[in-house]
C-alpha positions as CSV (number, residue, x, y, z in Angstrom):
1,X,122.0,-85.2,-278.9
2,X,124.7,-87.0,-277.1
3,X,126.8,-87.9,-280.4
4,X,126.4,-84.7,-282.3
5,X,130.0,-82.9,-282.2
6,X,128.7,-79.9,-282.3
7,X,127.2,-80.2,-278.8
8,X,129.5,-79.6,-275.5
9,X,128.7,-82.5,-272.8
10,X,128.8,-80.5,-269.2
11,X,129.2,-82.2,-266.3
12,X,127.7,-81.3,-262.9
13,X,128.6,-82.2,-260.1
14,X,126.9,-82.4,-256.6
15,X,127.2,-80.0,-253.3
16,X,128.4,-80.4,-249.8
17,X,124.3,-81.0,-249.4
18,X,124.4,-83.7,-252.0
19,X,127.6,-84.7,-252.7
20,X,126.4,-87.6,-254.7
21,X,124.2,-85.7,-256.8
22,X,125.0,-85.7,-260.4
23,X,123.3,-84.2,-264.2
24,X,124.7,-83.8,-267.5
25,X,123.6,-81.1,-269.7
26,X,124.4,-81.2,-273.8
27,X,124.4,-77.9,-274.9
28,X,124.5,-76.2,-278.4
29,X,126.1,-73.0,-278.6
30,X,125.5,-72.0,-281.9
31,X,121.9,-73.4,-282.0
32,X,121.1,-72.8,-277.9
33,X,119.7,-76.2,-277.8
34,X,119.9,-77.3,-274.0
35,X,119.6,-80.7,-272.8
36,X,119.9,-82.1,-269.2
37,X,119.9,-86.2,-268.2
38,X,119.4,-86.5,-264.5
39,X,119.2,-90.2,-264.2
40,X,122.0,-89.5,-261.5
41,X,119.5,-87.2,-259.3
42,X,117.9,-88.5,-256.4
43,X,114.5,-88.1,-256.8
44,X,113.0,-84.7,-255.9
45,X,110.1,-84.3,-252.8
46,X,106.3,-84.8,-253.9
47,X,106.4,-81.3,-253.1
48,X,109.6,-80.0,-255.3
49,X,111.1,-80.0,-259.0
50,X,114.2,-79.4,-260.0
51,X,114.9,-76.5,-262.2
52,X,118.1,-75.9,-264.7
53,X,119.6,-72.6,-264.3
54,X,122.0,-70.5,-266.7
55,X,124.3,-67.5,-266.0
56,X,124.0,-65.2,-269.2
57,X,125.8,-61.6,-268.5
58,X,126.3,-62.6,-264.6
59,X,122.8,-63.1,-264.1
60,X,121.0,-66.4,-263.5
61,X,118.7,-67.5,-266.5
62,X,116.1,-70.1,-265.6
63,X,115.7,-72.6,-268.4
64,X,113.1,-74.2,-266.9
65,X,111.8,-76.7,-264.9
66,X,112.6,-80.5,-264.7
67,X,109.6,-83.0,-265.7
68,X,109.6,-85.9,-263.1
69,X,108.5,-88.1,-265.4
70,X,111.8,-88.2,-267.5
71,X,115.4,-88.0,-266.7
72,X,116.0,-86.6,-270.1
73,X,114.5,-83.2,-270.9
74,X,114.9,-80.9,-273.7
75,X,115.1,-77.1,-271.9
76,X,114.8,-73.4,-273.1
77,X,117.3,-72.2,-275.5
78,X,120.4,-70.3,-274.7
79,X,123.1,-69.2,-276.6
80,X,125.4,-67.0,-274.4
81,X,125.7,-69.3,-271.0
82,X,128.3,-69.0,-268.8
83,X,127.6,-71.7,-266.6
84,X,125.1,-73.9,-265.3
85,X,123.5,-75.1,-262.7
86,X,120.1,-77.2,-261.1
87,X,118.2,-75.9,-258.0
88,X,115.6,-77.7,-256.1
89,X,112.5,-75.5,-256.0
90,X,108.7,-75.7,-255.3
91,X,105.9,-77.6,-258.0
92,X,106.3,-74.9,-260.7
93,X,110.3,-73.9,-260.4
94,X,111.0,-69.6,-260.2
95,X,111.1,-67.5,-262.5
C-alpha cells in the first residue's frame, strides 16, 4: 500500500490534547481504498477505540473503527474525502 503511486500518504498530526499523537493514512482516490498505520498512537483506554473519520460534502464520514490489535488497518472506502481525521470514542466507535 505504501509503494503504490497511485496512493496519496496523509499525514496527521496530533492536538493541543496530544500533541505527540501521530497516524498515517494511504488513501486511493480513484479506488477509495483507505488505509491508516497508527503505530505512532498511544494506546487507547480498555474502555475506548479510536475511529477514522472523513469529511465528504462538509460532513464527517466515519470509516470506521480502529482494531487494537493492529496498527495497520484497512478502513471503509471513500472516494470524495476532503479531509481526515481520528477520534477517540467508546468500544464500538459512532456512527
Amino acid at each position: 500500500m505504501a509503494l503504490n503511486p497511485e496512493n496519496k500518504k496523509i499525514a496527521l498530526l496530533g492536538t493541543k490534547a496530544s500533541p505527540n499523537s501521530k497516524a498515517v493514512i494511504y488513501w486511493n482516490k480513484e479506488s477509495g481504498d483507505t488505509y491508516v498505520n497508527t503505530a505512532a498512537l498511544p494506546a487507547a483506554p480498555d474502555n475506548q477505540q479510536y475511529q477514522l473519520w472523513a469529511m465528504v460534502d462538509n460532513k464527517p464520514v466515519s470509516l470506521g473503527v480502529i482494531s487494537k490489535d493492529s496498527t495497520f488497518n484497512s478502513m471503509q472506502q471513500v472516494k470524495n474525502a476532503t479531509a481526515f481525521a481520528i477520534t477517540l470514542e467508546h468500544i464500538g466507535g459512532k456512527p
